[in-house]
C-alpha positions as semicolon CSV with decimal commas, in nm:
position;residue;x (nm);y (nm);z (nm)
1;X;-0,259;-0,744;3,889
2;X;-0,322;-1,136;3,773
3;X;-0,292;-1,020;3,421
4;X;0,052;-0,817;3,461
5;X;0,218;-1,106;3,656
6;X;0,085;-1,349;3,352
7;X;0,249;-1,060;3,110
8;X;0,615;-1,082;3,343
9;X;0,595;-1,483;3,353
10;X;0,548;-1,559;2,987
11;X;0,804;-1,261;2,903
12;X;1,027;-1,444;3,067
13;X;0,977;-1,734;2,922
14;X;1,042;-1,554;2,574
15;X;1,451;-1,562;2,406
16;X;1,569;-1,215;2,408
17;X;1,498;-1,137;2,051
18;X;1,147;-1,207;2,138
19;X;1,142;-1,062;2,471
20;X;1,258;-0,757;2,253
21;X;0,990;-0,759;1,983
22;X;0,706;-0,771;2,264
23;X;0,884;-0,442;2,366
24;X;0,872;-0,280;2,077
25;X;0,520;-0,440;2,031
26;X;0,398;-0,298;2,326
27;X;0,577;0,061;2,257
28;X;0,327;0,048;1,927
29;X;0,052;-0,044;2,140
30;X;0,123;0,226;2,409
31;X;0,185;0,527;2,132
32;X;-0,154;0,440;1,990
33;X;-0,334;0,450;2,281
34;X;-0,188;0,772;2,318
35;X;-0,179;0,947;1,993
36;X;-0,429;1,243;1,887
37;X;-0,540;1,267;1,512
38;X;-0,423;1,544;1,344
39;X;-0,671;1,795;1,267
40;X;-0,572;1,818;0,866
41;X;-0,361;1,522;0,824
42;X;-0,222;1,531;0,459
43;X;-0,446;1,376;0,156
44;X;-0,124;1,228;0,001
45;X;0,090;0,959;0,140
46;X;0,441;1,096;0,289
47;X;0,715;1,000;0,126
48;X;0,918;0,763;0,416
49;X;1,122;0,543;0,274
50;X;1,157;0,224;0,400
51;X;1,447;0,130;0,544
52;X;1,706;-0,178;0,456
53;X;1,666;-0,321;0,762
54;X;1,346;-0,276;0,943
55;X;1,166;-0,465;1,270
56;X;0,791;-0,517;1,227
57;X;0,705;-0,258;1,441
58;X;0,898;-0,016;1,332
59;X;0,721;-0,088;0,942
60;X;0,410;-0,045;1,127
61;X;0,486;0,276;1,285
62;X;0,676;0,414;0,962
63;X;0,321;0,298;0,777
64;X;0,129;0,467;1,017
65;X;0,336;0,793;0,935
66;X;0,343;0,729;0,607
67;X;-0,039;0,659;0,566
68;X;-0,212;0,952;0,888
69;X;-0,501;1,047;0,711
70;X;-0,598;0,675;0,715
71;X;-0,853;0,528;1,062
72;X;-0,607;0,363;1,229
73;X;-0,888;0,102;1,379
74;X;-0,953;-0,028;0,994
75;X;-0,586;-0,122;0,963
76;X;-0,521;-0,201;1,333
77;X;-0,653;-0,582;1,330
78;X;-0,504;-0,642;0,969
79;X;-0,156;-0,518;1,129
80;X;-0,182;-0,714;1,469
81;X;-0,243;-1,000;1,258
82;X;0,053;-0,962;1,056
83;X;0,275;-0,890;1,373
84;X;0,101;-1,229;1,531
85;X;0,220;-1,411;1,191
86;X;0,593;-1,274;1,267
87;X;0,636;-1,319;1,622
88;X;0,392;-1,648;1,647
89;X;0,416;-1,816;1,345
90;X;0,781;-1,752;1,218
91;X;0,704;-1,606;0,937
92;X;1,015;-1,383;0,831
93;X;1,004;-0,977;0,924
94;X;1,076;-0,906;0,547
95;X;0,753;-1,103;0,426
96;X;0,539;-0,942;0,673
97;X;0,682;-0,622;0,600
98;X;0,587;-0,654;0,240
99;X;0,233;-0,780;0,339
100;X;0,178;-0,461;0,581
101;X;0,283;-0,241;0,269
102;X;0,012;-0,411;0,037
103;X;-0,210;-0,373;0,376
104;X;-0,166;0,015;0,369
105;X;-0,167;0,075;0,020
106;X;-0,510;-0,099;0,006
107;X;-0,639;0,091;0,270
108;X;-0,537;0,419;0,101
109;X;-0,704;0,300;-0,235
110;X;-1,046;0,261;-0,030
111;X;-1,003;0,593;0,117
112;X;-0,964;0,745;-0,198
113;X;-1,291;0,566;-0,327
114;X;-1,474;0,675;-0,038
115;X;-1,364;1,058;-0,070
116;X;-1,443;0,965;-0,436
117;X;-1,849;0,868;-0,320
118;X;-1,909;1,098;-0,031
119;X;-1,599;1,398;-0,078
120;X;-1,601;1,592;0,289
121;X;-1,699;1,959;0,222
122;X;-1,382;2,189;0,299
């Protein structure tokens, strides 16, 4: 209870833009919580493109599609830390962005090693 009235206080002390962001933020947070792995998720990246204009959240959520046969726990701190340097720090959506695509992609390289090490038996 002391932690949602904290959560309604500072939200309002947020401009609408960011009152929006820790929306969608917490939209992100809530469909993880809530999402089941796929059983056979693909072994190639899908092809999403990225939009021309695109929210942080939204790249994480398209990355997440783009990227399912990746641990989302790996590449959830690395991604909160990119939203934090967006919403916190002012850094601009379009440099995060680009940061949470290298992110990804590096993740994907070191799942491709590991299937490389130890490949899963079908």
């Amino acid at each position: 209870m002391r932690d949602s009235k904290r959560l309604v206080s500072l939200f309002r002390l947020l401009s609408e833009s960011r009152q929006q962001a820790l929306l969608d933020y917490a939209e992100f947070l809530a469909d993880k919580e809530g999402a089941e792995t796929a059983s056979a998720p693909p072994a190639e990246p899908l092809p999403i493109p990225r939009p021309e204009q695109e929210n942080v959240v939204k790249a994480i959520q398209r990355l997440m599609q783009t990227y399912p046969m990746l641990e989302r726990n790996q590449i959830f701190h690395e991604a909160s830390a990119q939203m934090t340097r967006h919403l916190v720090h002012g850094v601009a959506a379009v440099e995060a962005i680009d940061e949470l695509e290298r992110i990804f992609a590096r993740q994907y390289q070191q799942h491709l090693d590991a299937l490389k090490k130890d490949p899963q038996p079908s």
